[in-house]
Structure formats: C-alpha cells, structure tokens
C-alpha positions as CSV (number, residue, x, y, z in Angstrom):
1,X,0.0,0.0,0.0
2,X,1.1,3.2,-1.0
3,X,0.6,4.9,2.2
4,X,1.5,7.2,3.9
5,X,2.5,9.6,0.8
6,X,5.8,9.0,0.2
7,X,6.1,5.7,1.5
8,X,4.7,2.3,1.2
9,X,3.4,-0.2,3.7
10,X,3.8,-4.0,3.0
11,X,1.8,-7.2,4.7
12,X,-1.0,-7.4,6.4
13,X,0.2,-7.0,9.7
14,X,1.6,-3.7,8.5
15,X,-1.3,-2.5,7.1
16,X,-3.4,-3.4,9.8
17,X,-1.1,-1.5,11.8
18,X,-1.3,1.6,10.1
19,X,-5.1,1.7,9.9
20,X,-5.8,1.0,13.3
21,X,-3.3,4.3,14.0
22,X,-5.3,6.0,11.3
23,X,-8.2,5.2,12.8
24,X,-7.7,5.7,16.0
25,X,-8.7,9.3,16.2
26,X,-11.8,8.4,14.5
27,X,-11.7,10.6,11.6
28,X,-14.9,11.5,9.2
29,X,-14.6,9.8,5.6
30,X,-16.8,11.1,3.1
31,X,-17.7,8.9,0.2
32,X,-16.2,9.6,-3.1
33,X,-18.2,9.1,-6.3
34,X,-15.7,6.4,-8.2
35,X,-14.7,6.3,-12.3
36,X,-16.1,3.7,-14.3
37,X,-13.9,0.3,-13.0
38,X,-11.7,-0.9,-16.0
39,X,-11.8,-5.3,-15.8
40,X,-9.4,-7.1,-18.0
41,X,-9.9,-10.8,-17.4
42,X,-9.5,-11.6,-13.7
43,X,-7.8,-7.8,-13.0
44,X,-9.5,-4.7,-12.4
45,X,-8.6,-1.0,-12.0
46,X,-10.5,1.1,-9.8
47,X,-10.0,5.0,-9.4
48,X,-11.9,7.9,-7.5
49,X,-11.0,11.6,-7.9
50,X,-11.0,13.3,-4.4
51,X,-13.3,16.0,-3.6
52,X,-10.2,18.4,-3.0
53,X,-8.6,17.9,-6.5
54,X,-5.8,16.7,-5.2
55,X,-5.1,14.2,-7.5
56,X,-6.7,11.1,-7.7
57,X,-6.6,7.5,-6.1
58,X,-6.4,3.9,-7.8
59,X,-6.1,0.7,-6.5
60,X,-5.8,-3.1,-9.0
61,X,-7.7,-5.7,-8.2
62,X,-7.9,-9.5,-8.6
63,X,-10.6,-11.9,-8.9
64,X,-10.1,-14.5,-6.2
65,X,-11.1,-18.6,-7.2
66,X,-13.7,-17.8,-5.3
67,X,-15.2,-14.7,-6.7
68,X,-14.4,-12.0,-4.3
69,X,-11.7,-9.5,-5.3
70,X,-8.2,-8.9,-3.0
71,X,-6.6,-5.8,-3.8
72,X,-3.1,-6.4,-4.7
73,X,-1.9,-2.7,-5.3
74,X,-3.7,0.7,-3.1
75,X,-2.2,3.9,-4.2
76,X,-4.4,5.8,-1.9
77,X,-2.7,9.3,-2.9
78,X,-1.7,10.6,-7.1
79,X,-0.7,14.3,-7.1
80,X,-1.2,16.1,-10.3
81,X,2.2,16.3,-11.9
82,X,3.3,19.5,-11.3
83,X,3.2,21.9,-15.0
C-alpha cells in the first residue's frame, strides 16, 4: 500500500497496523463518487478523484477462485504532476 504519501506499507500485519493508527482518532470519511472500474480478465482497475482535486486515487484488483476480489496494489494518494 502506498501509504503514507511517500512511503509504502507491505503485509497485512503492516497494514493493519497503520489503519488502526489512522483510525484511531476516529476521523470523518466522506464517500467519493468512483470512475467507471476498467476489468481485464481476472484484473481490475479502480480509481476515485477526491473531492479536493488533489489528484486522484487507484487501486488493482484481482478476482479471487472464489469470486471475491483482493486488492493487490492501493495507491491511496496521485498528485497532479506538477506543469
């Protein structure tokens, strides 16, 4: 996971980690409407812009045996490249 900006975190324990110190001052998430989801076979791209235009976020899926989808890449944070 590409998070925090700058950085990446790797493994579940990790991640877990860093969500639970994310969460732990209980912050307000507000929903953001996402791009169409681009699916090539058993991969899929999803993307959101953010509300403040500051860039955009992606994430790649893939479908699991069975069904469900495990993200295998979260880049929670793109900045716009710079002119």
């Amino acid at each position: 996971m590409a998070y925090p900006p700058g950085r990446t975190t790797v493994g579940r324990e990790a991640i877990r980690a860093l969500w639970e110190r994310v969460l732990a001052d209980r912050p307000r998430f507000e929903p953001e409407p996402p791009l169409p989801t681009l699916v090539g076979g058993d991969l899929a791209l999803t993307s959101t812009p953010p509300r403040d235009g500051a860039g955009a976020r992606a994430q790649v899926v893939r479908r699991q045996p069975d069904g469900s989808w495990l993200r295998v890449l979260d880049q929670p944070e793109f900045t716009p490249p710079r002119a």
